[in-house]
C-alpha positions as CSV (number, residue, x, y, z in Angstrom):
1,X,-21.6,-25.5,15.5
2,X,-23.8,-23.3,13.9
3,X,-22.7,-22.6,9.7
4,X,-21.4,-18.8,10.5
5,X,-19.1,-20.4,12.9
6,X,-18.5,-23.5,10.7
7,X,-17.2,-20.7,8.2
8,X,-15.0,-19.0,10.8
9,X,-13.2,-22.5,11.7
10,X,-12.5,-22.8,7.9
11,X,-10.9,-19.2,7.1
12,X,-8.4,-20.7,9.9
13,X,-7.8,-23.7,7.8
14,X,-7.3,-21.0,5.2
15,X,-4.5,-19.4,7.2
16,X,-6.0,-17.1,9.7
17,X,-5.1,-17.9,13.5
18,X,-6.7,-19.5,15.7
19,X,-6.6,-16.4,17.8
20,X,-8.0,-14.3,15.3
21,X,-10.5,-16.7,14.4
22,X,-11.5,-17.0,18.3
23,X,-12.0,-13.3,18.4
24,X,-14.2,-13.2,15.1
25,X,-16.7,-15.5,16.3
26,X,-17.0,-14.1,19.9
27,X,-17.5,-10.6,17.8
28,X,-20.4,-12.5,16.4
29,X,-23.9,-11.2,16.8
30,X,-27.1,-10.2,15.0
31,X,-25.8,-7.4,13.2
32,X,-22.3,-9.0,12.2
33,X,-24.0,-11.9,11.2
34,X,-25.6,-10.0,8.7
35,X,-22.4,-8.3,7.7
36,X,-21.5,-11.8,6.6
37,X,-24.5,-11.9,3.9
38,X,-24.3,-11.1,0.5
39,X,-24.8,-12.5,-3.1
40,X,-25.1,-15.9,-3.5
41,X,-22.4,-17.8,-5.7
42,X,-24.4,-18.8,-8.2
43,X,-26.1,-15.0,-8.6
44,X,-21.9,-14.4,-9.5
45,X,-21.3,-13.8,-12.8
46,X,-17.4,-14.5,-12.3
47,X,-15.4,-16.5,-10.6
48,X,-13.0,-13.6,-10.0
49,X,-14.5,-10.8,-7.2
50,X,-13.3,-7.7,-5.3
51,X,-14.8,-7.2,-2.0
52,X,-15.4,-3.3,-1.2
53,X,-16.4,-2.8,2.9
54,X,-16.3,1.4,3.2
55,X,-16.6,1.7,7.4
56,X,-17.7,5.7,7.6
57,X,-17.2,8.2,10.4
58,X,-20.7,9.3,11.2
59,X,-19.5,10.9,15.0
60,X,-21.1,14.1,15.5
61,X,-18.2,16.1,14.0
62,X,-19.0,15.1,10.4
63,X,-22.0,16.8,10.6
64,X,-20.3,20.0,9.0
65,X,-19.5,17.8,5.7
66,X,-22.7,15.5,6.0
67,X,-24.1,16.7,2.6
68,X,-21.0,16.1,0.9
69,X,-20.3,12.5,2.4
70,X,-23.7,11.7,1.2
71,X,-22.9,12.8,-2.4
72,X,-19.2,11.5,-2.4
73,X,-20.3,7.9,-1.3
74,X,-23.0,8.0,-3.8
75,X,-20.6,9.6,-6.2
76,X,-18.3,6.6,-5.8
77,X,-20.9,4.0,-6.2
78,X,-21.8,5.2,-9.5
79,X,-18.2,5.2,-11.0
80,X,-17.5,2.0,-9.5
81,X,-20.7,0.6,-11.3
82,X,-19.6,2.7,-14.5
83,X,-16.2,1.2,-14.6
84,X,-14.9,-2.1,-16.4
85,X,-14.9,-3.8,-13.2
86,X,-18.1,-3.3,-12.1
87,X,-19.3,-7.2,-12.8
88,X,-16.4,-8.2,-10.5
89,X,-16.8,-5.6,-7.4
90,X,-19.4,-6.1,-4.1
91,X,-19.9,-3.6,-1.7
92,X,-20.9,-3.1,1.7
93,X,-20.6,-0.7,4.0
94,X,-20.9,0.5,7.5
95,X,-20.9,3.8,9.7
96,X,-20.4,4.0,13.3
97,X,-20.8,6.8,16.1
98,X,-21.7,5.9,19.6
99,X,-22.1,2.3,18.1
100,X,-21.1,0.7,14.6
101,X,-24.1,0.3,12.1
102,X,-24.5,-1.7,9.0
103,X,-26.1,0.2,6.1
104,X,-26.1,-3.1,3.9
105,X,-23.9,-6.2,3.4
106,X,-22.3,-7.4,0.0
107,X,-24.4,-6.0,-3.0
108,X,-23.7,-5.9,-6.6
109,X,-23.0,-2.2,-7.5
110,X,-26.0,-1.6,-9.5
111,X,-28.3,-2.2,-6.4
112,X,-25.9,-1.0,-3.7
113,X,-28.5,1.5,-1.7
114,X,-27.4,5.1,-2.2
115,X,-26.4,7.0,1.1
116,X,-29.1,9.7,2.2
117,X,-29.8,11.9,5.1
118,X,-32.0,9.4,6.7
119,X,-29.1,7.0,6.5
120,X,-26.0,9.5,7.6
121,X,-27.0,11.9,9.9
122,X,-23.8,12.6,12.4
123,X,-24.4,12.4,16.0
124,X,-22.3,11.1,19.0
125,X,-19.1,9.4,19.6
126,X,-16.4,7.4,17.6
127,X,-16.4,4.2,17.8
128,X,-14.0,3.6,15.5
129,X,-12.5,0.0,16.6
130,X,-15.5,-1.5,16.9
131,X,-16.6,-0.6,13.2
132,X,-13.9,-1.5,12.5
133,X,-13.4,-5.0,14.0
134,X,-17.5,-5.6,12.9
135,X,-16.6,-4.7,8.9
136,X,-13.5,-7.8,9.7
137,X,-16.1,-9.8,10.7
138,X,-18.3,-9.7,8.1
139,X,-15.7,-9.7,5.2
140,X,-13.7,-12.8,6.7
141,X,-17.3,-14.6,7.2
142,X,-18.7,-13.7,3.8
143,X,-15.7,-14.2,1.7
144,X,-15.2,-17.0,3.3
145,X,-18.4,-18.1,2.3
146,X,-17.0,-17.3,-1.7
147,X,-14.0,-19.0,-1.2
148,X,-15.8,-22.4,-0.4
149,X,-17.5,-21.6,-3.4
150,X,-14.8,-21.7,-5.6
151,X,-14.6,-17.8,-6.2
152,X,-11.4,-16.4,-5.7
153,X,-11.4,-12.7,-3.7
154,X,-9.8,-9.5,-3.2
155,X,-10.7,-7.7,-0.3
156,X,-10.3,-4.5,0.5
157,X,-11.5,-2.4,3.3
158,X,-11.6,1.7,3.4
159,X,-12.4,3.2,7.2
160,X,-12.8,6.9,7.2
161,X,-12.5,8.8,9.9
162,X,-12.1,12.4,11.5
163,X,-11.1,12.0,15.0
164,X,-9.4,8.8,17.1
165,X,-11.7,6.1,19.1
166,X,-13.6,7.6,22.5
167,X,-16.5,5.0,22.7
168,X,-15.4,1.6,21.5
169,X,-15.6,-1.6,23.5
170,X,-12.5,-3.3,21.4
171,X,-8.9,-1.7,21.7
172,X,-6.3,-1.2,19.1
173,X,-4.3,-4.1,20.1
174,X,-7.4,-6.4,18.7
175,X,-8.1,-4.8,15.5
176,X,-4.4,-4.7,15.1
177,X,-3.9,-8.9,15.6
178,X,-6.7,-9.3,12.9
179,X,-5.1,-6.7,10.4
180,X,-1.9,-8.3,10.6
181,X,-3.2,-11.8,10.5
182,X,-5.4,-10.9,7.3
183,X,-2.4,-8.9,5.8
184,X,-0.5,-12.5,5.8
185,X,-3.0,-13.9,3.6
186,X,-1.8,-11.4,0.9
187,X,-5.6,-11.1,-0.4
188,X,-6.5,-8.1,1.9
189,X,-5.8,-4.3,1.1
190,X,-6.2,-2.1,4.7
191,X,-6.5,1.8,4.0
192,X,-7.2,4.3,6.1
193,X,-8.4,8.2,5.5
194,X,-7.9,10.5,8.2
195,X,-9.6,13.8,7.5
196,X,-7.1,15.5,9.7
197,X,-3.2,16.3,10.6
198,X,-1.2,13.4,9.3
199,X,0.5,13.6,12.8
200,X,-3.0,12.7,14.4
201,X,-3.6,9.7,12.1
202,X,-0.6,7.8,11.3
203,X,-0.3,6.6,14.8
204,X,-4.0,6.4,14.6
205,X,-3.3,4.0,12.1
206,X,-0.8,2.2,12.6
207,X,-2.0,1.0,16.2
208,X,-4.7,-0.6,14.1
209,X,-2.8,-2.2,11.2
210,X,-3.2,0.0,8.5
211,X,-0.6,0.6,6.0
212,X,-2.2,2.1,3.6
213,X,-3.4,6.0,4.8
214,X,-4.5,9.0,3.0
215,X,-4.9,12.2,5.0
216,X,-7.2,15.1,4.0
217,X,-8.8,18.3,5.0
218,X,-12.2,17.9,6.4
219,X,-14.1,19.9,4.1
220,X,-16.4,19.3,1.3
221,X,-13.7,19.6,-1.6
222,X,-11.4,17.5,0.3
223,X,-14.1,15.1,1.0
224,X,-15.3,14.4,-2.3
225,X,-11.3,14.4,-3.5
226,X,-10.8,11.5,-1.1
227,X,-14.0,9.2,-2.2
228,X,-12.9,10.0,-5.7
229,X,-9.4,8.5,-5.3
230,X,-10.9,5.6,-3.2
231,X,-13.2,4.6,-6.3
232,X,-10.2,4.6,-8.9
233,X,-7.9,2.9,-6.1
234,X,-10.5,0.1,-5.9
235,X,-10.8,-0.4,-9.6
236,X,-7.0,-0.5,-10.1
237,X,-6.7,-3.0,-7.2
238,X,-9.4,-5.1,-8.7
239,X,-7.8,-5.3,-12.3
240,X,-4.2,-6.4,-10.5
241,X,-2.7,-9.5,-11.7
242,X,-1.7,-9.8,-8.1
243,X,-2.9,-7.9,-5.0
244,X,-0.7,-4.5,-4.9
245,X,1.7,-3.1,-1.8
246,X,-0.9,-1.9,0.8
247,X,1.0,1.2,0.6
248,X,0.6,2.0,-2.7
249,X,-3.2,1.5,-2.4
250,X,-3.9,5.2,-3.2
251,X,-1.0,5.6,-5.3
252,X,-2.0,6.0,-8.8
């Protein structure tokens, strides 16, 4: 057994199905494996961290709002970093169009690599599940990996998105039976942001688990509006005695 899935077989001792489990590791591969990486333990200076994973639409109907994606994300980087919880909050973040793509794994704030044109740049399809189910993947692995460290964890996962799946190898149904199954751990905070109809994207997101949405125009105002929320969301979640109600997630 190699040690990613010697990590998988322990988050199940940890509560997570064997199902679930099952599923993570056959999602395994090169990239997801590297979703699982991050800071070391003893890098840490807490024993007390909030795990950030942003999965980002970058189908080819973004491109109208690409520049102010790029300046949003970056936007809410930096607050995160200038905020009293920066010490405690990783990030990592993926996008996904025809396929999903990890722009880095868990980073401390202060190096997290800002978003750029050569790192955004819409084109193609939505393959929103499997982003989706790759960003589990990585977050159960690496804060699993914490955990057996003795750091306790938050985790928190923000997809965004302006259209429903058309490409993605995965179905609802699966991302859905790992939502719920990490939602039952009471550690994990699921949010989605439609930029859309909230007709379109409550079913949208509720096939895959989420019960924590935010719908907004998709325009650059509207954009930058909704990374700014997500930013004081996360550092209001991190400072929680306990983890919030999903649903009040964006609910100041």
């Amino acid at each position: 057994m190699s040690d990613l899935d010697s990590l998988f077989q322990s988050s199940a001792q940890s509560g997570l199905s064997q199902q679930t489990v099952d599923m993570l590791v056959q999602n395994l591969d090169a990239q997801t494996g590297l979703g699982c990486v991050g800071a070391q333990v003893d890098d840490l200076n807490t024993d007390d961290v909030t795990l950030l994973v942003v999965v980002l639409d970058e189908s080819g109907s973004m491109s109208s709002v690409q520049s102010a994606v790029i300046s949003a994300f970056n936007d809410m980087i930096r607050a995160l970093d200038s905020s009293k919880a920066r010490d405690s909050i990783l990030v990592s973040a993926w996008t996904f169009a025809d396929t999903p793509k990890l722009l880095f794994g868990y980073t401390p704030l202060a190096r997290a690599p800002q978003l750029s044109t050569a790192t955004y740049a819409p084109n193609g399809a939505t393959a929103l599940y499997d982003a989706t189910l790759d960003a589990f993947t990585g977050l159960v692995g690496y804060g699993q990996a914490l955990r057996n460290g003795g750091i306790r964890t938050r985790c928190i996962v923000v997809v965004l998105s302006d259209g429903e799946d058309n490409q993605s190898a995965h179905r609802a149904a699966q991302v859905k039976q790992v939502a719920q199954d990490l939602l039952r751990q009471e550690i994990y905070t699921l949010a989605f942001v439609g930029f859309g109809d909230q007709s379109t994207f409550a079913p949208i997101a509720a096939d895959m688990g989420f019960p924590s949405l935010l719908t907004t125009a998709n325009t650059a105002q509207e954009v930058r509006r909704a990374l700014n929320l997500i930013s004081n969301s996360v550092v209001r979640a991190s400072q929680a005695q306990v983890t919030q109600s999903n649903a009040g997630f964006f609910t100041p």
